[in-house]
MARLUM-600657 format. One record per residue (C-alpha): y negated, z negated, x negated; residue in one letter. Coordinates in steps of 0.1 Angstrom, whole numbers, plus 5000, padded with zeros to 4 digits. Layout:
BEGIN
YZXa;...
END
This chain:
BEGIN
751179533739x;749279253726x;747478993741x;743779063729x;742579433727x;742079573686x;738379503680x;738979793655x;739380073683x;735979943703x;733080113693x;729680003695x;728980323720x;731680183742x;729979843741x;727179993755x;728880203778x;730579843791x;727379663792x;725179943812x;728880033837x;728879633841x;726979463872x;725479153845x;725678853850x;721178703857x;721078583818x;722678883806x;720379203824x;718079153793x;720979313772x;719479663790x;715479603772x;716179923749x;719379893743x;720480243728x;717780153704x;719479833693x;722779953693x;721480253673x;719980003645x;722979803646x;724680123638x;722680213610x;723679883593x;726780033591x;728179843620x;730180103640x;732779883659x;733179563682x;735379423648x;732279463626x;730179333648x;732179023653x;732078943615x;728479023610x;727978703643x;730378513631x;728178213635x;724678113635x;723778163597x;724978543603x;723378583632x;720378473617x;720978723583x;721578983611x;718378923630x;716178933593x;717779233587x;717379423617x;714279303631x;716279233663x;715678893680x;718178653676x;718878543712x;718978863724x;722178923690x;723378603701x;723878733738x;724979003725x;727778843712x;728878673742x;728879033759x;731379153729x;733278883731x;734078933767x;736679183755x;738878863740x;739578603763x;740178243747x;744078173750x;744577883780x;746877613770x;749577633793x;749277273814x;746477493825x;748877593851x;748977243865x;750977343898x;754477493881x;757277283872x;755776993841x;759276993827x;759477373819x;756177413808x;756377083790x;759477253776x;758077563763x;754777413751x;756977173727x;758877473717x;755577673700x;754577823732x;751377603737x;748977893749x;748578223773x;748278433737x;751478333718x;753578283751x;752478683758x;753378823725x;757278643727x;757278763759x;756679103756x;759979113730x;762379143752x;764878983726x;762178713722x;762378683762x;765878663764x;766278433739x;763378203754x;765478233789x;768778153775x;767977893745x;765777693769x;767277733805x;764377853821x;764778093849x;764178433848x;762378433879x;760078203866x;759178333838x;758578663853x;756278473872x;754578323841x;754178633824x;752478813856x;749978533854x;749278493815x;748578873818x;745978813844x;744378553824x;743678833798x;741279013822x;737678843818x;736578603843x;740278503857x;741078143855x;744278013859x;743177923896x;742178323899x;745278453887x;747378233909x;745478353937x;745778703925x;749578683920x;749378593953x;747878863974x;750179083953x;748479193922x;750879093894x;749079303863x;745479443851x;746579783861x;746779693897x;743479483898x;741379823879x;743480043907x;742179803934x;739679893961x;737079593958x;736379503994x;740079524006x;741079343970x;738279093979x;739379064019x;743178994002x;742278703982x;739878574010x;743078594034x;745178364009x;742178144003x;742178074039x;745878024041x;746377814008x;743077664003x;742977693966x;738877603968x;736377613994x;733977874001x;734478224002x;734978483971x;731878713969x;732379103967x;730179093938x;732478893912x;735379053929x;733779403916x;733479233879x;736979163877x;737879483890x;735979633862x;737079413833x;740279483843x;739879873833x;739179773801x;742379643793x;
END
């Protein structure tokens, strides 16, 4: 499995499926103003999936050639964007995980392994994982451990704080989080917030709902 989705198999109907399932963010409910009707012109352009899309945004010039033409504003493509990319989580250098052992992850970052995306992919070889074990004398334990959290960090919204907390209250993959009943996932994490104190304040239901949904995607 690879660490981002294939932007090739997401079409623009599931986009909008995603963005009217999704409980948006306050900047983002303006993504709803007609959208079949923009997704519909953006499909007439030819652009049929989250992949095309991507390279037609690529940057502001684009999105500016887009807006032209399709008569479409260009904040509301620009947003738009963001939404799409929600799908592809940027990779999260590993000393991102500031409370595991500095000398392993000092250890694997110097060997290649730098980020979440290419420590996930040698991972998920199990050749590639034993010889990461063995070659660098990490524990298997730990990097069991490791792995449960990098593949957290590919659901949207997780942090590295998040998915420590997630790993946690016992929810080691996406699988489990999309399976998950919101309130008692959302009373679990308030339960080890209260015992470990990873930051003050209580987790709202609400953003415990969105990760629970961006989960399913994956």
């Amino acid at each position: 499995m690879s660490y981002f989705i294939d932007p090739d198999t997401i079409t623009l109907d599931d986009l909008e499926k995603r963005i009217v399932e999704t409980d948006l963010i306050p900047g983002r409910i303006v993504l709803l103003d007609r959208l079949n009707e923009k997704i519909r012109i953006l499909k007439n352009q030819g652009i049929l999936t989250i992949a095309a899309l991507r390279k037609e945004m690529k940057n502001g010039r684009k999105i500016s050639e887009l807006s032209r033409r399709t008569g479409l504003d260009t904040n509301y493509l620009k947003l738009l964007k963001l939404e799409a990319e929600g799908h592809f989580p940027k990779p999260i250098q590993l000393k991102k995980f500031d409370w595991l052992p500095e000398d392993k992850i000092s250890k694997l970052a110097g060997n290649g392994f730098e980020n979440t995306a290419v420590l996930y992919e040698a991972l998920n070889s199990p050749d590639e994982r034993s010889r990461i074990i063995t070659t660098l004398e990490m524990d298997e334990n730990f990097i069991e451990s490791l792995y449960s959290l990098i593949n957290l960090i590919r659901i949207q919204w997780v942090s590295p704080l998040f998915a420590r907390m997630l790993l946690a209250a016992g929810y080691d993959n996406p699988t489990k989080i999309s399976d998950a009943n919101a309130e008692m996932l959302c009373d679990d994490l308030d339960s080890i917030n209260r015992k470990n104190r990873y930051w003050k304040g209580k987790i709202g239901l609400r953003d415990v709902k969105r990760v629970v949904k961006a989960a399913s995607y994956l």
